[in-house]
C-alpha positions in Angstrom: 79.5 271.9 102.1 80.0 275.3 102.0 77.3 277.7 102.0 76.1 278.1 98.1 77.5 275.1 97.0 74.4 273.9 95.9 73.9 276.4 93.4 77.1 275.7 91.7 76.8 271.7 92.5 72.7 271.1 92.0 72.6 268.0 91.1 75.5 266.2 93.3 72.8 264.6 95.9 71.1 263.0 92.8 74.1 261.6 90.8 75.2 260.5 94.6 71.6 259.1 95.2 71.9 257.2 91.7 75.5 256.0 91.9 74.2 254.4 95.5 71.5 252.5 93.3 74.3 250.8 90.8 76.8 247.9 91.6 79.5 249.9 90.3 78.8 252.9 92.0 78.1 251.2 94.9 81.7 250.6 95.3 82.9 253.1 94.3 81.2 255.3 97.0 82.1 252.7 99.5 85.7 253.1 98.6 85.5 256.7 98.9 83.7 256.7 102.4 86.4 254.2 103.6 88.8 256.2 102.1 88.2 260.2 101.5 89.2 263.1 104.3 86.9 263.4 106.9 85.5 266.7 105.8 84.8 265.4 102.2 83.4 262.6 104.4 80.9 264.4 106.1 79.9 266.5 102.4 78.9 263.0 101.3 76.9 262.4 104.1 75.2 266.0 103.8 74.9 266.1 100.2 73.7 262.5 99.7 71.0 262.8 101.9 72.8 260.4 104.4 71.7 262.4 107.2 68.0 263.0 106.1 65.8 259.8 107.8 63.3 259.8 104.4 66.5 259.3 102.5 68.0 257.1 104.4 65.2 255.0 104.9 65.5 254.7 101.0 68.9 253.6 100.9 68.3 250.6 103.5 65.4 249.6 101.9 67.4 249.0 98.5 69.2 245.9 97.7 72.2 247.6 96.6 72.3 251.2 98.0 72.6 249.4 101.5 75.7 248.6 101.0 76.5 252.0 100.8 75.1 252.3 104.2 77.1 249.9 105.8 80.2 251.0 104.8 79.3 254.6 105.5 78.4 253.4 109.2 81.8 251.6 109.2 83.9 254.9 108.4 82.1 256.9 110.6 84.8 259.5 111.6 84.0 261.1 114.7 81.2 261.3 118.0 79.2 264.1 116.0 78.6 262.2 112.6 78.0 259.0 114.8 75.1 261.4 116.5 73.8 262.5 113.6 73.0 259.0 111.8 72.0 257.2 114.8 69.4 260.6 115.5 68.2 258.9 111.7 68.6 255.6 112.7 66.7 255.0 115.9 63.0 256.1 113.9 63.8 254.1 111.4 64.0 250.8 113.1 61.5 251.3 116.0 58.8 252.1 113.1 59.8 249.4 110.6 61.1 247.3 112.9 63.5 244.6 112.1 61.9 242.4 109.8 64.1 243.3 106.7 67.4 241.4 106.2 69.1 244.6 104.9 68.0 246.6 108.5 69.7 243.6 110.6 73.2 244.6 108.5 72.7 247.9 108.9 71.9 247.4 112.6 74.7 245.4 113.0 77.2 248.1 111.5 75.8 250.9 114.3 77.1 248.1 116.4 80.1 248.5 115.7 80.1 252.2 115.4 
């Protein structure tokens, strides 16, 4: 995101945040992870909260918006963005722990990251 943006673009990181909630959108932001330019990729990250532990902790913790997630830890594009999610990642399961059967996909995606 450029700097400003979120005065022209306030309420992108809630219609992301509720699109993450919905089957429908749930797809279709997996598709556009999967599938977007990496700096559009990394916008969605930003912007969505992604990136924020309180936020992301949300969208594990959600029966659908973890699938969003996954497939977000699965197009990870490069070292830095890997950085930045697992620096979100790592507080998130030592203080839950792993008791959640969402966490042990997600865990099993930064595997594979």
């Amino acid at each position: 995101p450029v700097e400003g943006d979120e005065a022209k673009q306030p309420h992108a990181g809630d219609i992301i945040y509720g699109l993450s909630g919905e089957p429908r959108g749930s797809i279709l932001l997996e598709t556009i992870f999967r599938s977007c330019p990496d700096e559009f990729h990394d916008a969605l990250c930003i912007v969505g909260g992604f990136y924020d532990e309180a936020t992301l902790r949300e969208y594990i913790y959600h029966g659908v918006s973890n699938f969003v997630v996954q497939a977000l830890l699965n197009s990870v594009r490069n070292r830095n963005q890997a950085n930045r999610m697992v620096k979100c990642l790592c507080p998130i399961i030592i203080e839950d722990g792993l008791n959640s059967y969402n966490k042990a996909f997600i865990l099993t995606q930064l595997a594979y990251t």
